[in-house]
C-alpha positions as CSV (number, residue, x, y, z in Angstrom):
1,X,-6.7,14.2,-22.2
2,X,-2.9,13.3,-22.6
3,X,-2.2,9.7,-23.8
4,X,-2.2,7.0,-21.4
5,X,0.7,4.7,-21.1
6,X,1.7,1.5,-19.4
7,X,4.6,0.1,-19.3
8,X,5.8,-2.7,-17.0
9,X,9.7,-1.5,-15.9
10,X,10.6,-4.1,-14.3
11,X,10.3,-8.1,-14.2
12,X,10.2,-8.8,-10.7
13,X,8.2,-11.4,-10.9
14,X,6.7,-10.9,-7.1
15,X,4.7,-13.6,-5.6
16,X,2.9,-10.2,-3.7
17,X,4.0,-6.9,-4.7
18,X,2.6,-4.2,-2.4
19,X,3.3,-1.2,-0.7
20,X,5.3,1.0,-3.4
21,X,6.8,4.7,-2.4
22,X,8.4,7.2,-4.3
23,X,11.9,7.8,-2.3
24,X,12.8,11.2,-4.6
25,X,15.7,11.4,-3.3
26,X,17.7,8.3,-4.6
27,X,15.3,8.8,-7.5
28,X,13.9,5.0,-6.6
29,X,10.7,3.0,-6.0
30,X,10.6,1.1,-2.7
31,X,8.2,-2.1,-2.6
32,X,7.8,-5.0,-0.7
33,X,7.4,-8.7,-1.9
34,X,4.9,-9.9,1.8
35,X,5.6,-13.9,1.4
36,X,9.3,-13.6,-0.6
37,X,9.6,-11.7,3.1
38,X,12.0,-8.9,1.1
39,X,12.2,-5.3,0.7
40,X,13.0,-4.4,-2.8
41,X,14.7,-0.3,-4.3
42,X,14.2,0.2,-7.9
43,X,16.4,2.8,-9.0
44,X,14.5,4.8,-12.2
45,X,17.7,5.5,-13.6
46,X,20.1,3.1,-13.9
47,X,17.3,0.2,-14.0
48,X,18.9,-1.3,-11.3
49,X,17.2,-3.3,-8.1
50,X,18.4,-3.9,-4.6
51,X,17.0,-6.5,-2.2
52,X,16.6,-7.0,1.8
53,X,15.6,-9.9,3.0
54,X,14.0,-9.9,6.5
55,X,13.1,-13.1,8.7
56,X,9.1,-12.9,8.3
57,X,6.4,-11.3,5.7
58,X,7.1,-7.6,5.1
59,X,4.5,-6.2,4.2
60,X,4.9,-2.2,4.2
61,X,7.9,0.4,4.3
62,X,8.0,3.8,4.7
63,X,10.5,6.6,4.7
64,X,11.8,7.8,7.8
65,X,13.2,11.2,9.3
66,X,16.5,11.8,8.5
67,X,17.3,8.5,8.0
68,X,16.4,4.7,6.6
69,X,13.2,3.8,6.4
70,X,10.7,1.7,8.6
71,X,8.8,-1.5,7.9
72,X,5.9,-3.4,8.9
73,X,7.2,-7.3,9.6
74,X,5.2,-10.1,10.7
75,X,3.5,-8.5,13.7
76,X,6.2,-5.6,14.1
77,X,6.9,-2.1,13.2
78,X,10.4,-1.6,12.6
79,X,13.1,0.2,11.5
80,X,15.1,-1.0,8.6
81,X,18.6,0.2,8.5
82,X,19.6,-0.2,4.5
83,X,23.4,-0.2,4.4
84,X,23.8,-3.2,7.2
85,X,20.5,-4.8,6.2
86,X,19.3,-5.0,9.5
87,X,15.2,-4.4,10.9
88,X,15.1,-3.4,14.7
89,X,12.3,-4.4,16.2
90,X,10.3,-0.8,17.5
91,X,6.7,-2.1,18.6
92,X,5.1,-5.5,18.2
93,X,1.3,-5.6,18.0
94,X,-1.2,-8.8,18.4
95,X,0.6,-10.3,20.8
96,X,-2.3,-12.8,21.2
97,X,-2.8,-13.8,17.7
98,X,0.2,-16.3,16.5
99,X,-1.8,-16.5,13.2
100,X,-1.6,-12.9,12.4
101,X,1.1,-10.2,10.4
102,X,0.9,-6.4,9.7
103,X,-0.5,-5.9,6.0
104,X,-0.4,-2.5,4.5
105,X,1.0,0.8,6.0
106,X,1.7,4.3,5.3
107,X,2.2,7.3,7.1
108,X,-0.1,10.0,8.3
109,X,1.1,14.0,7.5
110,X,1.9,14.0,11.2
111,X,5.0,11.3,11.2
112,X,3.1,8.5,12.5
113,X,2.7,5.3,11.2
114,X,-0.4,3.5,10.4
115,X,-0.9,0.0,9.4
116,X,-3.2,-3.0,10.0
117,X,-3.1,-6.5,10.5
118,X,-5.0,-9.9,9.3
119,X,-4.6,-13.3,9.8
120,X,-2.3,-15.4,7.4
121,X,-4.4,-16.5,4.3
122,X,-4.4,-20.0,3.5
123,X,-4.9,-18.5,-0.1
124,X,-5.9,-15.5,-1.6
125,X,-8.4,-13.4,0.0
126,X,-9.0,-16.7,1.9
127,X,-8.6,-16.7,5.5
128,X,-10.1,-16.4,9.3
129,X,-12.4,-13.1,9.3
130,X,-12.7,-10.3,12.1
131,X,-8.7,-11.1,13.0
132,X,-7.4,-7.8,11.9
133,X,-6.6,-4.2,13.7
134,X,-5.9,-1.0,12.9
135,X,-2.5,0.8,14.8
136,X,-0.6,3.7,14.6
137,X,3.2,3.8,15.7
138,X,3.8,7.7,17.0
139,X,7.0,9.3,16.7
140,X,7.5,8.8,20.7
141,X,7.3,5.1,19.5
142,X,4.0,4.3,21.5
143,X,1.4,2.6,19.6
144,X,-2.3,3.3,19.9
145,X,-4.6,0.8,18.6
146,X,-7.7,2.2,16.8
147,X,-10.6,-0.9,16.1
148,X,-10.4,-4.3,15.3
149,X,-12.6,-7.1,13.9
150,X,-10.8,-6.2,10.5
151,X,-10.8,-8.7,8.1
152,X,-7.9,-7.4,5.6
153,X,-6.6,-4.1,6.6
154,X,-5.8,-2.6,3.1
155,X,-5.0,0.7,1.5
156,X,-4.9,4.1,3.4
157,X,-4.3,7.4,2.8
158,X,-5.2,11.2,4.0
159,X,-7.1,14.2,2.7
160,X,-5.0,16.8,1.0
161,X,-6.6,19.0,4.4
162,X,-5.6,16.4,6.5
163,X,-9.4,16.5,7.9
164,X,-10.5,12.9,6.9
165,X,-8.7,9.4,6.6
166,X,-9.2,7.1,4.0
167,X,-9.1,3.1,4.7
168,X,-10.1,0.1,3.1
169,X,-10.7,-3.3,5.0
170,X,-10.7,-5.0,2.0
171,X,-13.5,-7.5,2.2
172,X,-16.3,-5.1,3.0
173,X,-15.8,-4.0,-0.2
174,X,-15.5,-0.4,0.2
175,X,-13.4,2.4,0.9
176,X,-14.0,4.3,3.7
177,X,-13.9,7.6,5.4
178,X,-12.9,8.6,9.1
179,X,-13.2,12.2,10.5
180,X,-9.5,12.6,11.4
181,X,-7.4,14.9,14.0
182,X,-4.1,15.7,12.7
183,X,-2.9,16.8,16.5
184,X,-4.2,13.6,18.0
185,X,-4.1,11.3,15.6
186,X,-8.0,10.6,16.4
187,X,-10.9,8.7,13.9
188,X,-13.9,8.9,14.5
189,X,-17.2,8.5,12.1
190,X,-16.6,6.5,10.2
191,X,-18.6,6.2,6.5
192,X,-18.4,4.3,3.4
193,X,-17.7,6.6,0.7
194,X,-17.2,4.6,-2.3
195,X,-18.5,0.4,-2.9
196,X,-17.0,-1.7,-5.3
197,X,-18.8,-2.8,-8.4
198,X,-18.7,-6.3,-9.3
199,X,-15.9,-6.6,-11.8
200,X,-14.1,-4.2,-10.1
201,X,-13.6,-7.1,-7.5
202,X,-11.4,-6.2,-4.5
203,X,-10.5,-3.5,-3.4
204,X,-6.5,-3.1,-2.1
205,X,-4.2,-0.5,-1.9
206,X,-4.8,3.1,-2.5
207,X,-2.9,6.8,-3.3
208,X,-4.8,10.8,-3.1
209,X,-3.7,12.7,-6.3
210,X,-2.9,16.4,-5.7
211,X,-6.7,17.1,-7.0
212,X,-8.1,15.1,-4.0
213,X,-9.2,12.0,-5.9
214,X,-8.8,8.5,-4.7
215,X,-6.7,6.1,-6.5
216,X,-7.4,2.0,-5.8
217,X,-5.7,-0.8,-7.1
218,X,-8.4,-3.6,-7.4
219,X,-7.1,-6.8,-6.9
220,X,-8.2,-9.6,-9.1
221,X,-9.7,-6.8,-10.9
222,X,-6.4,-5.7,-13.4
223,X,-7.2,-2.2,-12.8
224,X,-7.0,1.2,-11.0
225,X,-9.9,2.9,-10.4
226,X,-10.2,7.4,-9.9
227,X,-13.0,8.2,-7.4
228,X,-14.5,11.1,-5.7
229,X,-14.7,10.4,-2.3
230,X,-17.3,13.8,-2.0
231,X,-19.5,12.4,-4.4
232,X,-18.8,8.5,-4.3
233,X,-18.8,8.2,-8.2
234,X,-15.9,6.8,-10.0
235,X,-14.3,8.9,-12.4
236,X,-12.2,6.7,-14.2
237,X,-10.7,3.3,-14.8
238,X,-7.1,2.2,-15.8
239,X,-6.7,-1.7,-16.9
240,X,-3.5,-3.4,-16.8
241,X,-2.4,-6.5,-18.4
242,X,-2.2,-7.8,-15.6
243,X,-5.1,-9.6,-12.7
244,X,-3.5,-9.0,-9.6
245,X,-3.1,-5.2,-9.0
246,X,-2.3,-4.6,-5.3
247,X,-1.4,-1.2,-4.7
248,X,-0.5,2.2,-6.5
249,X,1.5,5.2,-5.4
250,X,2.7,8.5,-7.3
251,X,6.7,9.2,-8.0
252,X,8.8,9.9,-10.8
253,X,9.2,13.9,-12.3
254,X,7.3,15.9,-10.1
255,X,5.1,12.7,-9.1
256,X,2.9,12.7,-12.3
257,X,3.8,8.8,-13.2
258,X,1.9,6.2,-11.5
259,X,3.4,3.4,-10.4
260,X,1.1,-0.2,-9.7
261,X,2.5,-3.3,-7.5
262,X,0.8,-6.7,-8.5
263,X,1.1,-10.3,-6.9
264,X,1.5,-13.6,-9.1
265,X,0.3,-15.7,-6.0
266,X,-2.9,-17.8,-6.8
267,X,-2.4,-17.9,-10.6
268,X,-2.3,-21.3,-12.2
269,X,0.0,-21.9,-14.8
270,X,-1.9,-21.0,-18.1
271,X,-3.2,-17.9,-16.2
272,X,1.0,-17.0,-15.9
273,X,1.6,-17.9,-19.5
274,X,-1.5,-15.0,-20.2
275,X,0.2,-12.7,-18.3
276,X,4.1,-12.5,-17.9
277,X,4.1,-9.8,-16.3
278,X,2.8,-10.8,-13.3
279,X,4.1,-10.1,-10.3
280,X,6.1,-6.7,-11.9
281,X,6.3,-2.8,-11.3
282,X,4.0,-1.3,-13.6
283,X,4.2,2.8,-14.7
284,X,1.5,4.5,-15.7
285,X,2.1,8.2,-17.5
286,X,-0.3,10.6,-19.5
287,X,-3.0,10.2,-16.2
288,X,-2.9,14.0,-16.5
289,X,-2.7,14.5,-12.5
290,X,0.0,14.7,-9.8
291,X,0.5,13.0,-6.7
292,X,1.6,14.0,-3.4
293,X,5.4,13.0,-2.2
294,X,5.3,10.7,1.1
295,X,5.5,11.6,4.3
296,X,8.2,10.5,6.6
297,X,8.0,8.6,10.2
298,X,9.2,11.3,12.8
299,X,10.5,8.9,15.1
């Protein structure tokens, strides 16, 4: 086993970090900051940071074909145009639920776009249950709606055979698996394949390493977990100095370095003084496996 290392590269000092991509080809980490409602590009070589603010919580982005990249904002999927700062407005879900907004998203090997909703928490992990959905945006921009009574619709991500989906609705407390058509876009049979332990806490966002393993960040837990989703035992376990992991993706040189959002919302002041770093962009290197790059929205 190589050496593990964590390092937190940047300060940000999000109130909730989420959602972080590997865009290779500016050599950057995208991430989103859902209640700072802003869209953040780290650049891993000149240390730099960018910002776009948008007029409600962002709370996913994604590359996209050819160019820009989309986002998920309050209850829409849009397309965020860099340069001019701008989000278009693409589809808008939840029409009947004032109190809801997208949470995270990611996109399927096909080009579309999956994310899910909740309602607003009132604090952490606190809120109305059963408000949630699941959606997809195709590339022809339609949106199908998959299930709802989703309490917080969390990580996702796809088999390296693009034969099973992976989701989490984070309060259940497990991650999941869905039979999954590539041509369609279909789920069906759905499964738990891994449930949280205890001090493992709750489970958030999630990444598929190039070996087929599951990555989770586990919110309030300070940790990533490794898990085989054939076997549903946990391989291994990565603490951070830090509580509030969110979310975890794979980018750098050849996507072996981890990289690990995390929120400072809900932490009281001594907590904060514990943990400066709250709220940062956390790399992990030495985990001896690869990730996969991410896929882009073909619409």
């Amino acid at each position: 086993m190589s050496s593990i290392k964590i390092e937190c590269v940047l300060r940000e000092n999000c109130r909730c970090g989420e959602s972080p991509v590997w865009e290779e080809a500016a050599n950057s980490l995208l991430f989103v900051d859902i209640p700072a409602k802003k869209v953040c590009r780290w650049d891993s070589l000149s240390k730099s940071v960018q910002h776009v603010t948008v007029d409600a919580p962002i709370s996913s982005v994604a590359l996209r074909q050819g160019r820009g990249y989309v986002a998920t904002i309050g209850t829409k999927f849009c397309a965020l145009n860099w340069e001019d700062q701008s989000a278009v407005a693409l589809a808008t879900v939840d029409k009947d639920k004032k109190n809801n907004r997208f949470n995270d998203g990611k996109v399927d090997p096909a080009g579309r776009y999956f994310a899910g909703t909740m309602a607003e928490e009132t604090a952490p992990a606190v809120l109305e249950r059963h408000q949630g959905s699941l959606y997809s945006l195709f590339p022809d921009g339609h949106v199908e709606k998959y299930f709802d009574q989703v309490d917080i619709s969390n990580g996702l991500d796809w088999s390296l055979d693009h034969k099973i989906f992976y989701y989490i609705d984070s309060l259940s407390y497990s991650v999941d698996a869905f039979d999954y058509d590539l041509q369609t876009g279909k789920i069906s049979n759905r499964r738990s394949v891994y449930k949280l332990e205890k001090e493992e806490q709750i489970p958030d966002g999630m990444c598929i390493d190039t070996e087929g393993k599951l990555w989770v960040a586990c919110y309030n837990g300070g940790r990533v977990i490794r898990l085989d989703p054939e076997t549903g035992k946990r391989l291994q376990t990565v603490k951070l100095p830090v509580d509030k992991t969110t979310s975890c993706c794979f980018g750098g040189k050849d996507y072996s370095e981890m990289y690990v959002t995390c929120a400072r919302d809900g932490m009281d002041p001594e907590s904060l003084l514990k943990q400066p770093e709250a709220g940062g962009i956390f790399k992990i290197t030495g985990l001896g496996v690869k990730g996969i790059p991410p896929y882009p929205y073909a619409g």
